[in-house]
ZATILUM-912426 format. One line per 3 residues: number of its first residue (from 1); their letters; for each residue z, y, x of C-alpha. Coordinates in steps of 0.25 Angstrom, whole numbers, plus 5000, padded with zeros to 4 digits. Example, Ala and Ser with C-alpha at 12.3 -4.5 7.8 and 13.67 -1.06 7.14 Angstrom:
2
1) as) 5031:4982:5049 | 5029:4996:5055
END
This chain:
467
1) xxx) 5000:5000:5000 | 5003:5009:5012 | 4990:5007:5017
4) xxx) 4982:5009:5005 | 4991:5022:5003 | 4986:5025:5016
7) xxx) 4972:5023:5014 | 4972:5032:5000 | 4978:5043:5008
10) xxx) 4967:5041:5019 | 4956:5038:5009 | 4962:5052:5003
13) xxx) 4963:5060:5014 | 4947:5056:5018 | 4942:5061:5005
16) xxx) 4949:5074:5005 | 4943:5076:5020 | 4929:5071:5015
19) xxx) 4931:5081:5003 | 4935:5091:5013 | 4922:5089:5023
22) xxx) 4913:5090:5009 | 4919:5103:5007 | 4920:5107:5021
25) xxx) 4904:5104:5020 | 4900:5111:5007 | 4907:5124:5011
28) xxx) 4901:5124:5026 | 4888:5117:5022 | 4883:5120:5009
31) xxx) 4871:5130:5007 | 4882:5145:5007 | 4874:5149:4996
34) xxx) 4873:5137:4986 | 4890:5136:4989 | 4892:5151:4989
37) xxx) 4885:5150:4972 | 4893:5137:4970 | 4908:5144:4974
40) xxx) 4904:5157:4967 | 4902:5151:4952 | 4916:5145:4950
43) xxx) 4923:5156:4958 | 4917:5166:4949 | 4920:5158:4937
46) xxx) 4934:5158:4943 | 4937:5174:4944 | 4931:5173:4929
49) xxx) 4942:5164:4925 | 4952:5170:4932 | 4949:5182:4924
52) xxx) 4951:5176:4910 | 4966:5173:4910 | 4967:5188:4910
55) xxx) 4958:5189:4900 | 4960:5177:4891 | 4974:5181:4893
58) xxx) 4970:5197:4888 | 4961:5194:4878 | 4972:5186:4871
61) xxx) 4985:5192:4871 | 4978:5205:4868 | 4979:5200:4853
64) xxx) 4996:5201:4855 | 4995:5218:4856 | 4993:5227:4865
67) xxx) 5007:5225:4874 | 5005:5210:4874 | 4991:5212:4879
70) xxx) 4997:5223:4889 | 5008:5212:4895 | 4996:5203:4897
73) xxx) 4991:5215:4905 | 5003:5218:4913 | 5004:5203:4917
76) xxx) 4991:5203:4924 | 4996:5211:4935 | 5006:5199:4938
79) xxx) 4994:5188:4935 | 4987:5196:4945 | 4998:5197:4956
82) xxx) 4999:5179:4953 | 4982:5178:4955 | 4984:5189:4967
85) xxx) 4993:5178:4973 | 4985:5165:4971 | 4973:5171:4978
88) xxx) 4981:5176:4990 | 4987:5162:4992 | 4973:5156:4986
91) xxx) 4964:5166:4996 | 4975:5165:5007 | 4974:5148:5007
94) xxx) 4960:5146:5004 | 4956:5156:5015 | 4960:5149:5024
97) xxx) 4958:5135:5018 | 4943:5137:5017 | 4941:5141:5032
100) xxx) 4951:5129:5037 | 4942:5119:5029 | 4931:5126:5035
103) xxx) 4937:5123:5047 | 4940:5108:5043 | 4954:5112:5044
106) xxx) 4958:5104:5033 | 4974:5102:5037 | 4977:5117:5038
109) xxx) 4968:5120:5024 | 4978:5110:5016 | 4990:5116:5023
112) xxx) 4985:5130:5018 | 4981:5125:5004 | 4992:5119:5001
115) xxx) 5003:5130:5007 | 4994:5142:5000 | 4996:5132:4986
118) xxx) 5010:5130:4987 | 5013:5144:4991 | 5006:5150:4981
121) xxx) 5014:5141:4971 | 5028:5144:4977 | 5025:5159:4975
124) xxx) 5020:5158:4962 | 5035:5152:4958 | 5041:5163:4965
127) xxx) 5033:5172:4957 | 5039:5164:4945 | 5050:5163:4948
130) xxx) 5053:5179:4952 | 5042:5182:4939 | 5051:5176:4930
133) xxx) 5065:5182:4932 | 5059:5195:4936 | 5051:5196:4922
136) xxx) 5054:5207:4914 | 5052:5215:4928 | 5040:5210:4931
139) xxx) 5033:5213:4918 | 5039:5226:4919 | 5034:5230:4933
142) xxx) 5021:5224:4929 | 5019:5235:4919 | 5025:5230:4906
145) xxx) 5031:5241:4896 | 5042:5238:4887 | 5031:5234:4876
148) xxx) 5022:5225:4887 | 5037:5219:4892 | 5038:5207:4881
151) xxx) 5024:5203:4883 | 5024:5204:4897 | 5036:5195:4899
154) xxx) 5031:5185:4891 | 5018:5186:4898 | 5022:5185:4911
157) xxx) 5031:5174:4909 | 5022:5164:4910 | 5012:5170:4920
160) xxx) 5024:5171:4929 | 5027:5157:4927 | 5014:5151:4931
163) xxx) 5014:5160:4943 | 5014:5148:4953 | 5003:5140:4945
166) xxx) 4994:5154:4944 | 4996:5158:4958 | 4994:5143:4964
169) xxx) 4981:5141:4952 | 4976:5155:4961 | 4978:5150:4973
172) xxx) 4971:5137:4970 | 4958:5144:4964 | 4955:5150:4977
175) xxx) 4961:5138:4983 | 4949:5128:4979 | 4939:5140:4981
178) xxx) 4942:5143:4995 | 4939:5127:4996 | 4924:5129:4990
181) xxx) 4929:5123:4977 | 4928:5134:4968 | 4922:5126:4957
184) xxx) 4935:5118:4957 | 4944:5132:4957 | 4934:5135:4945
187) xxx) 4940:5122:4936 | 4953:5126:4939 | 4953:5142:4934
190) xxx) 4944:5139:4923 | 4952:5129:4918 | 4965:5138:4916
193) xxx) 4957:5148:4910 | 4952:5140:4900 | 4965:5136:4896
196) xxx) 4969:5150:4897 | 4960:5153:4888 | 4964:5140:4879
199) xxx) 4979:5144:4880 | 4980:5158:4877 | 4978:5158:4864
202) xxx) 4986:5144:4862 | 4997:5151:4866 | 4996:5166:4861
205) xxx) 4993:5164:4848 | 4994:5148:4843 | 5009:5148:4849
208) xxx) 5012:5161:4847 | 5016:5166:4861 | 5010:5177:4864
211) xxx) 5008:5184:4878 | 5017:5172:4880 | 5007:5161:4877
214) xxx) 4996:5170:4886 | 5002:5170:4898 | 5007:5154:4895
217) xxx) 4992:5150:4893 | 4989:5159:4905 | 4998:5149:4913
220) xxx) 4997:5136:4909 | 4982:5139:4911 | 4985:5143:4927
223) xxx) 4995:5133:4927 | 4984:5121:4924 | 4972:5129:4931
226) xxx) 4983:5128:4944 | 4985:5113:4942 | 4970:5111:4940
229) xxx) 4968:5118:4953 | 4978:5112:4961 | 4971:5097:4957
232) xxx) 4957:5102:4962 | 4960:5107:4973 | 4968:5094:4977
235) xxx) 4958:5086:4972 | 4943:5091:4972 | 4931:5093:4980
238) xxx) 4939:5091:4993 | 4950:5103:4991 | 4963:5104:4997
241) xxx) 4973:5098:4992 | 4988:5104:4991 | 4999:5094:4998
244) xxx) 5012:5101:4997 | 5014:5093:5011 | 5006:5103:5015
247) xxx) 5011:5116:5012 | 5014:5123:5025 | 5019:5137:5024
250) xxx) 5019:5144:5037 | 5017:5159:5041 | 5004:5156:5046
253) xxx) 4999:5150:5034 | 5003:5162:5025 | 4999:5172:5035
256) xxx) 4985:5164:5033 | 4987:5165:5017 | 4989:5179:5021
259) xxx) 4976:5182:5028 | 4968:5175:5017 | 4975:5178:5004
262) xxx) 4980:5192:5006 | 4966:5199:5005 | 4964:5194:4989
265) xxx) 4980:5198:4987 | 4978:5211:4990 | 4965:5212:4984
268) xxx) 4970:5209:4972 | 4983:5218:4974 | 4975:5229:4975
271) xxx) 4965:5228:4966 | 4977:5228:4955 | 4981:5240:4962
274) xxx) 4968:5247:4962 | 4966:5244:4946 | 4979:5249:4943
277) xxx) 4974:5262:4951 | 4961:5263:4944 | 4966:5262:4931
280) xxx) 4978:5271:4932 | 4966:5282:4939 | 4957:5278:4927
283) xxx) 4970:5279:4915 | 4971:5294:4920 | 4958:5298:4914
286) xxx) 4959:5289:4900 | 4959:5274:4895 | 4944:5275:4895
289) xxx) 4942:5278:4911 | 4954:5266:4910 | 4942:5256:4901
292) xxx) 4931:5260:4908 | 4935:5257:4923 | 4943:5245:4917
295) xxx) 4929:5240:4910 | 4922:5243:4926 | 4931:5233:4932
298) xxx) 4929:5224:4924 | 4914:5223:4925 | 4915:5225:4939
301) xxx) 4926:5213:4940 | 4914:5204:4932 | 4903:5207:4941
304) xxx) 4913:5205:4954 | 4915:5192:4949 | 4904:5186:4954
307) xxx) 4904:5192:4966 | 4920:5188:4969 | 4915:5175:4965
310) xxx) 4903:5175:4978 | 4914:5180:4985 | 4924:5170:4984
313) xxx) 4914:5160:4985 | 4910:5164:4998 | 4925:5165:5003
316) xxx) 4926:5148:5005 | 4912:5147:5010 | 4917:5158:5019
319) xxx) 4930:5151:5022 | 4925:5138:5026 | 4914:5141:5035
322) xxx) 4920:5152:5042 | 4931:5140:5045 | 4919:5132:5050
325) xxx) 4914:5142:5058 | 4901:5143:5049 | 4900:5159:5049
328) xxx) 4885:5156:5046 | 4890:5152:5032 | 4899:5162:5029
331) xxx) 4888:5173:5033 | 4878:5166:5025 | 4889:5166:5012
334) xxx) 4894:5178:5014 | 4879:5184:5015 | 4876:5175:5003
337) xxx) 4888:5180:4994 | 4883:5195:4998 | 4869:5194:4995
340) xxx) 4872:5187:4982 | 4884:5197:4979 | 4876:5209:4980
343) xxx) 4866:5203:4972 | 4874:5201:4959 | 4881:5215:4963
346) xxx) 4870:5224:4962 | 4865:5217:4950 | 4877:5219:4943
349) xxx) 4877:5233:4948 | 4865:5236:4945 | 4867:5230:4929
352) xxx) 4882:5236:4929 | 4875:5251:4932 | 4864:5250:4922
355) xxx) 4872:5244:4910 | 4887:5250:4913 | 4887:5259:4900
358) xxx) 4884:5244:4893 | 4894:5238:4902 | 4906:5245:4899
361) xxx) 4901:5246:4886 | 4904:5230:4884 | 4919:5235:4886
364) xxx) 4922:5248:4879 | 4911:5251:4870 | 4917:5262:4862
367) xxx) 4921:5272:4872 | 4912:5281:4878 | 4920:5285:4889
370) xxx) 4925:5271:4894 | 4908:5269:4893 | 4906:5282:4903
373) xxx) 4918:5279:4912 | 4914:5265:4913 | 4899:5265:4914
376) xxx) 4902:5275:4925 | 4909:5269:4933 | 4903:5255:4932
379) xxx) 4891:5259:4937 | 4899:5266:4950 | 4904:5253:4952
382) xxx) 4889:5246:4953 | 4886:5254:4965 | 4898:5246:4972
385) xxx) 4893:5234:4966 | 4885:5229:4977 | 4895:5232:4985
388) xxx) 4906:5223:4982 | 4900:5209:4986 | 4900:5214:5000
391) xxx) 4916:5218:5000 | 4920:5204:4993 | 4913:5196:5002
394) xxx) 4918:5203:5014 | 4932:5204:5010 | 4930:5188:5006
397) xxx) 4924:5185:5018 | 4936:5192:5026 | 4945:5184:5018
400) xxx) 4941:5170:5020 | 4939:5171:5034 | 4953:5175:5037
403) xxx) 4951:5192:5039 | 4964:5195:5031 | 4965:5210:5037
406) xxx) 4951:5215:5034 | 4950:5205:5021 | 4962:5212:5016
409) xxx) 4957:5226:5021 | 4945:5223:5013 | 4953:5218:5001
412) xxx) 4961:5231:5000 | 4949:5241:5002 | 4944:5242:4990
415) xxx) 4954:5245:4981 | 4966:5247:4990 | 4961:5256:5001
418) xxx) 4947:5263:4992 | 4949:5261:4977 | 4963:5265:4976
421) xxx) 4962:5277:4985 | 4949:5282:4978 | 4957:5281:4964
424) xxx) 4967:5290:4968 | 4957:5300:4976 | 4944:5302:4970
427) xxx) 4950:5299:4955 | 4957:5314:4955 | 4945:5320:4961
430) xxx) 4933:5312:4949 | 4941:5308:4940 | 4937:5296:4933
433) xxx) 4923:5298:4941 | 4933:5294:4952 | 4937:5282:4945
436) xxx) 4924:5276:4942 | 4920:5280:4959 | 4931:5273:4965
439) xxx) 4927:5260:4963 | 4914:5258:4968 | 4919:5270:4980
442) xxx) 4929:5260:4984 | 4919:5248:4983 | 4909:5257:4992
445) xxx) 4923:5259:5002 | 4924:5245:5003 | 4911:5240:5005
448) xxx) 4913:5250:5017 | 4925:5243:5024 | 4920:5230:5024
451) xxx) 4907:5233:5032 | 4916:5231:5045 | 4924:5220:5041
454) xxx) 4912:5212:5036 | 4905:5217:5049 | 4915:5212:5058
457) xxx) 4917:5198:5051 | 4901:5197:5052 | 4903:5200:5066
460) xxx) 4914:5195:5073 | 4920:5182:5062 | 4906:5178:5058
463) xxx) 4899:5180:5072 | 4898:5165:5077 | 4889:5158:5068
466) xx) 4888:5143:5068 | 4875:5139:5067
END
């Protein structure tokens, strides 16, 4: 019996090796642009997903009152912070994983995998944990008024207990992606928003609960799509599999999470900063400057969907052969990404511009000033359009091969270090003209900055290619 046992674990251990070789040779071997088109589709349809528990969660609730809809609101900040959280654990790991397997570093990858996992999960408890005696503060800090406060508490209650299941499902998503199995990431999100989408209405109205039952279907449904995550990615299409054996917490392998994580953490920080500054700068003027700019980001978060999605395809195409020291094939999907990028840019620019009055029209039909705010401002954004694939795919780029300083320089720029600035500077001297400027401005800035970093990578990082 010994023996047998022994000859399962071998037998084991040679299929996971064979499944990590076909991987190794898919990602290092495959035609950049066939793989690049077949990472793209599910990671797109993953940003789209992740989108609808906001929505679903909205669109529902909004039936309960304006203060019930307004705690639902309020909650996102602290949803937001938990997905801020996976992905800085998720980038940090996967990172690095996808340049060890490109290395065939297989022992070192599991090690990080599995420590970037469970760290994620033990933070998420300590997030509950301190979420739930702290509540009433909590909700209160977040923005909750004495109205919002009942709603808000019962919301947040639940969100805060599936804190370690929400961050750990985040951290899995990029987890598999960073592996090249996007389509598997895919199932797993899909799957909790379908259930979401089931749920919410089970629970609000059929069993009576309220903001309550949102925020319990919102759960459960990240809960599942966690555990759903976790089996693929121990056991499909040669992905890591997560040994507690191997959890190893060291200074070196956080400072590593660091360099690869702390770039999409403080992208996400700032942007929620940098909304908070817009809308406040547009709030001065009138609820319909508010609407307008409010209705622009939207439509320019739908067309940079696409475009985030060829970027994150590209990042463990990137990852594993700059790990195998194929430059030639991070150039050629890197050049790939761009050209393709731009393309789909420009057209959307091109149709945003001609069509804007139509466009915000979709939204807010019945005002004639949201229409001239945001048809203006729309069509100043589509001259930035063009821009934008280049700044993703170079901040990517930075990221994945282990440029933590300029990666997070790059991360910040635009809304930290140009958008925000421009807001409190140019918005007192145009008024709302100044509003619907800044964005496209700060895009203009940043595209600016990331000519020497990209330069320098080209240069120096990429010079020696294998051929």
């Amino acid at each position: 019996m010994l023996h047998r046992g022994v000859a399962v674990s071998k037998n084991t251990q040679s299929s996971l090796v064979d499944g990590y070789d076909a991987k190794h040779e898919m990602m290092t071997s495959a035609p950049v642009g066939r793989l690049v088109c077949k990472l793209a589709v599910p990671t797109i349809i993953i940003m789209m997903v992740s989108a609808m528990y906001n929505m679903v969660d909205t669109y529902f609730v909004s039936s309960l009152g304006t203060s019930a809809t307004a705690a639902v609101g309020v909650s996102f900040s602290l949803m937001n912070i938990i997905q801020a959280v996976g992905f800085f654990f998720g980038h940090g790991t996967g990172n690095f994983i996808s340049r060890a397997l490109g290395a065939k570093k297989t022992d070192e990858a599991e090690k990080m995998a599995a420590t970037g996992c469970i760290s994620a999960f033990l933070l998420g408890v300590t997030i509950a944990v301190f979420g739930t005696i702290f509540l009433t503060p909590l909700a209160k800090l977040l923005g909750s008024t004495d109205t919002i406060l009942p709603f808000a508490k019962d919301y947040l209650r639940y969100i805060i207990i599936a804190a370690p299941f929400m961050i750990t499902s985040f951290m899995l998503n990029n987890l598999l992606r960073y592996q090249g199995s996007a389509m598997f990431s895919m199932i797993g999100m899909v799957t909790g928003a379908i259930l979401n989408l089931v749920l919410d209405p089970l629970f609000i109205f059929v069993f009576q609960m309220g903001t309550a039952g949102a925020a319990i279907a919102t759960a459960i449904s990240q809960t599942v799509s966690c555990v759903l995550l976790f089996t693929v990615s121990c056991r499909s299409g040669g992905n890591l599999r997560i040994h507690l054996s191997k959890f190893s917490p060291s200074i070196a392998v956080y400072k590593e999470m660091m360099r690869g994580g702390s770039p999409s953490l403080l992208r996400q920080v700032v942007m929620s900063i940098s909304t908070v500054v817009l809308n406040q700068a547009a709030g001065g003027f009138s609820d319909a400057v508010i609407a307008a700019i409010t209705i622009v980001n939207r439509v320019f978060l739908l067309v940079g969907a696409a475009i985030i999605g060829f970027g994150q395809s590209f990042q463990p195409i990137c990852g594993f052969n700059y790990g195998a020291k194929r430059y030639d094939r991070v150039k050629q999907a890197f050049k790939f990404c761009l050209y393709l990028s731009t393309t789909i840019l420009l057209v959307a620019a091109i149709v945003c511009f001609i069509f804007a009055p139509n466009i915000v029209a979709i939204f807010r039909a019945d005002d004639p000033e949201v229409l001239r705010v945001g048809a203006f401002a729309l069509r100043a954004q589509c001259f930035s359009f063009p821009l934008l694939g280049w700044i993703l795919l170079v901040s990517f780029l930075l990221q994945t091969i282990g440029k933590a300083i300029p990666a997070s320089i790059l991360a910040f720029a635009r809304q930290g270090l140009f958008l925000i600035p421009l807001l409190l500077i140019i918005v007192p001297m145009f008024g709302i003209l100044g509003i619907q400027l800044s964005t496209p401005i700060a895009d203009a800035f940043t595209f600016v900055l990331s000519l020497p970093f990209a330069i320098k990578v080209f240069r120096k990082d990429l010079a020696e290619i294998q051929e």
